[in-house]
VOGU-3710 file (C-alpha; in Angstrom, 3 decimals, decimal comma):
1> xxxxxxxxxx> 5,253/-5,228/0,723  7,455/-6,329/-2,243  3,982/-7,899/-4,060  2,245/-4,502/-3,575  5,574/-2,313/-4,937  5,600/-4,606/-7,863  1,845/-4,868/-8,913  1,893/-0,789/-7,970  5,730/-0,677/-10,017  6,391/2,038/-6,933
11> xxxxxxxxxx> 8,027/2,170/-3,680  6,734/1,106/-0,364  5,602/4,113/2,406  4,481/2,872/5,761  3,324/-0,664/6,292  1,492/-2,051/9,422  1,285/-5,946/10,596  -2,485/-6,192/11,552  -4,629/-8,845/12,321  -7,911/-8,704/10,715
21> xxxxxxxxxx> -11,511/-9,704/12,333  -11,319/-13,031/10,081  -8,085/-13,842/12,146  -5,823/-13,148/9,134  -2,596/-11,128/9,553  -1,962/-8,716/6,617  0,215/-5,849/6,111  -1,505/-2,916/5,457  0,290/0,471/4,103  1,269/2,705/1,525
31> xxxxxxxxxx> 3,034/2,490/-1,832  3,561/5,849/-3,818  3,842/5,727/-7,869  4,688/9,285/-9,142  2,036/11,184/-8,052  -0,611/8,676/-6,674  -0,472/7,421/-3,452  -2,256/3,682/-2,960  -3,565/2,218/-0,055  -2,759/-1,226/0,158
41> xxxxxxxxxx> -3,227/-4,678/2,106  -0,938/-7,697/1,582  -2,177/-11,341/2,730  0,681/-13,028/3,985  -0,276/-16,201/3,497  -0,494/-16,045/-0,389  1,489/-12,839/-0,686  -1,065/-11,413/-2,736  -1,948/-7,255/-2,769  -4,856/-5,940/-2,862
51> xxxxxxxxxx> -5,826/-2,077/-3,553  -8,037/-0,865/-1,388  -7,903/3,354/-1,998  -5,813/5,335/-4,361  -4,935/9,138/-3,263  -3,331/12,136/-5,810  -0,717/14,184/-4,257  -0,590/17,752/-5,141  2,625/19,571/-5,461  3,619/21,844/-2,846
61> xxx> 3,354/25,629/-3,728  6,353/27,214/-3,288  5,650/30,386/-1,955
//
């Protein structure tokens, strides 16, 4: 996850070690940067991230 929080330049959520239907492992999660939320999938064998959905968080109302 350290590619994705670097390309993202935010920190890393939840990250999953999944095999894909190719047969390639990949870890798939979360990095959050401010106030967006990215979706992301790292190939382990060239350590490379890929975006694959960016969310917007909304503040909580307080009351």
């Amino acid at each position: 996850m350290a590619a994705a929080t670097k390309r993202m330049q935010g920190k890393a959520g939840r990250a999953d070690f999944e095999k894909q239907k190719r047969g390639q492992w990949v870890y798939d999660g979360e990095v959050g940067a401010g106030a967006r939320v990215f979706d992301v999938k790292v190939d382990t064998e060239k350590g490379m991230a890929s975006t694959t959905a960016q969310f917007r968080c909304r503040p909580i109302d307080p009351r």
